[in-house]
N, C-alpha and C positions, 0 to 999 in steps of 0.2 A: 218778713224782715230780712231774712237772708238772701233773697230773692235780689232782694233792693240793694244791701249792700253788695252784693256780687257785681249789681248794673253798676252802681257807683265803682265802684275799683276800674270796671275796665273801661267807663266814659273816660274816668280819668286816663288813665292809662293812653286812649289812644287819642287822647291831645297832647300828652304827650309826647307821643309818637309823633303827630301833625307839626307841633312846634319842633321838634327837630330835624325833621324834613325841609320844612321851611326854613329855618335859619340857618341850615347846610345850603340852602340853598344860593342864599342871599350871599354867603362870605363866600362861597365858591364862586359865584358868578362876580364879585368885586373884587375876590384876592387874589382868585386863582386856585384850580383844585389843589396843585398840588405845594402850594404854602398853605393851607388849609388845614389841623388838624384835629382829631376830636375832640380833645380836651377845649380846643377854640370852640368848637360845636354846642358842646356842651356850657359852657362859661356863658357863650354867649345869648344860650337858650336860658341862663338864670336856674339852670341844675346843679345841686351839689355832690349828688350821686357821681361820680367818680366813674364808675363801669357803667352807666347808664346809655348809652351811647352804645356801647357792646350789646349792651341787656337788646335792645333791640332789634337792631342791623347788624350785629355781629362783626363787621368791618367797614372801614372805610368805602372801599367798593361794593358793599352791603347798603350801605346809606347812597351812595349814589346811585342804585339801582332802587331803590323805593324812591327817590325823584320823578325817575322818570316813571315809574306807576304811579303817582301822584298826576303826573300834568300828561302825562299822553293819552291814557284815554277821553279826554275829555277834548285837546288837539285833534288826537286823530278824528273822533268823532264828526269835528266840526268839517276837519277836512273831506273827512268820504264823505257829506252832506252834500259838500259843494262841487265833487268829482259827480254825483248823482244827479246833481240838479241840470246838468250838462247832459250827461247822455240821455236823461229824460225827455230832453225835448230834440234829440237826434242832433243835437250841435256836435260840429269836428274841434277838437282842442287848438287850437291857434297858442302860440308859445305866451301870450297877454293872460289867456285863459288859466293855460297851466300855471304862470306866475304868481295870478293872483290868489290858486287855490293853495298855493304854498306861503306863500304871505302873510294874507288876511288871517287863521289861524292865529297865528305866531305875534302880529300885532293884537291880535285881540288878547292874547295873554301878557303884551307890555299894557297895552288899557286896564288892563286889570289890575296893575300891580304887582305883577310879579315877575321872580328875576328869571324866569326860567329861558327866554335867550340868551338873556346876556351868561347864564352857565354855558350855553351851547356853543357860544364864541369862546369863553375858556379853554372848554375843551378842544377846542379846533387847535389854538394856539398850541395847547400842551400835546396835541396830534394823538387824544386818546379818544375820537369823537366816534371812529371806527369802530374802536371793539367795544366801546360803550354801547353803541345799538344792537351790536351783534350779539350781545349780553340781553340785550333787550326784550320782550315778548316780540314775537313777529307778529303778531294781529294787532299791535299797540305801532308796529311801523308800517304796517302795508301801504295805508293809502300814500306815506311819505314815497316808498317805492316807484306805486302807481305815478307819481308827480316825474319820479326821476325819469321814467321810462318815458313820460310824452315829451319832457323835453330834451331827451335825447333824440326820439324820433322827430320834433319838429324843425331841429337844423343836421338831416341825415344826408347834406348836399354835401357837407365838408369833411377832411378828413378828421378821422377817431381820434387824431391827437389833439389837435385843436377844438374838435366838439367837448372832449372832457376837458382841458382847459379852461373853455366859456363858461361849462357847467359850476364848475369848482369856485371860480371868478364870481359869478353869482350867487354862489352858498355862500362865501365868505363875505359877501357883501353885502346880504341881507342879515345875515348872522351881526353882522360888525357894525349895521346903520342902526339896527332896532335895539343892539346891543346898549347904544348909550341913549338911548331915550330910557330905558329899563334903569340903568345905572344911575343916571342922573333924575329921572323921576321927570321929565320932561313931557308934558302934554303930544302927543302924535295926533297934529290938527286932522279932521275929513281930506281935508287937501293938502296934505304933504303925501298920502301914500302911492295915490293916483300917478302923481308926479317920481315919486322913489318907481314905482311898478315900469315907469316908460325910461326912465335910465337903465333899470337892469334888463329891460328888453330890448333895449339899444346895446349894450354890452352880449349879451344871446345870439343874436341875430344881424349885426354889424355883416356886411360884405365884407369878403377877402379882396386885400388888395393887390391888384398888380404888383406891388414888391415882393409881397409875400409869395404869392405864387412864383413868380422868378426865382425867388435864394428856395423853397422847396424844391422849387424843379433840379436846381441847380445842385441842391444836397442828394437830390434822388428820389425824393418825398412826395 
């Protein structure tokens, strides 16, 4: 019997925990983290506990780092599936390739229902997206890494200012398209992402223009 109430306390407990994970989730990613605070966390998980919210994550940036243990390994997972499934058959990454291994992930957790892009476009806003990963496990970001680095290498024709530019351009824009499908709860048809994937690889891979090249030349660049 003590056995059992022991199990019981901490089932409970770390649903608990899950519901408040999740509903930090949810207001961060529609309010913003940083209007966000725990007493809201807590109110809004339907707890009366007061210090409850501390009791677990201990801070604010406590609970945002059990987020992202929450939804990345299961991301990342998907993603080194699909960086794997590529060098398996000795295929070269094409920037299409690498798009969609950053992508599809990410849509599959707005499929799911949950808010966790639309947090990651928060945090880009609020410019705390940086040291929120670097906070992070590195084995829960690697294969995001792996992604950056192909497509860095696959537009290595252009200069380093404008490759991180395109790069940046495109995180913020897959962050901010999938964002409000998550927000608004909006179905993301088979055939809308195919189509989102050839614009941000249009945006990637666009040629430099003869203007452009001229006002660089012309700056020195």
């Amino acid at each position: 019997m003590l056995v059992t109430s022991r199990r019981g306390r901490y089932n409970s407990g770390q649903e608990t925990r899950l519901l408040l994970v999740e509903t930090a989730e949810r207001l961060f990613a529609i309010r913003g983290y940083h209007a966000v605070t725990l007493a809201d966390v807590r109110v809004a998980a339907g707890q009366n506990n007061a210090s409850v919210v501390r009791y677990y994550f201990g801070s604010k940036e406590g609970l945002l780092t059990a987020i992202l243990d929450h939804r990345l390994p299961r991301i990342s997972a998907y993603r080194g599936e699909l960086i794997r499934e590529w060098v398996a058959v000795g295929a070269t990454f094409t920037a299409r390739d690498a798009l969609w291994c950053l992508v599809e992930p990410l849509a599959d957790s707005v499929r799911r229902g949950e808010y966790y892009v639309a947090l990651l476009d928060r945090l880009l806003e609020a410019e705390i997206i940086g040291e929120t990963f670097t906070a992070a496990d590195p084995g829960g970001t690697a294969s995001g890494f792996e992604i950056d680095r192909v497509l860095r290498g696959v537009i290595d024709d252009i200069p380093e200012d404008t490759r991180r530019q395109r790069i940046i351009m495109v995180y913020t824009s897959v962050l901010g398209t999938l964002a409000q499908y998550a927000r608004t709860g909006t179905e993301l048809a088979p055939t809308e992402l195919p189509a989102l994937v050839d614009a941000w690889e249009g945006l990637l891979c666009a040629p430099t223009s003869e203007e452009t090249r001229e006002i660089r030349a012309l700056a020195g660049r």
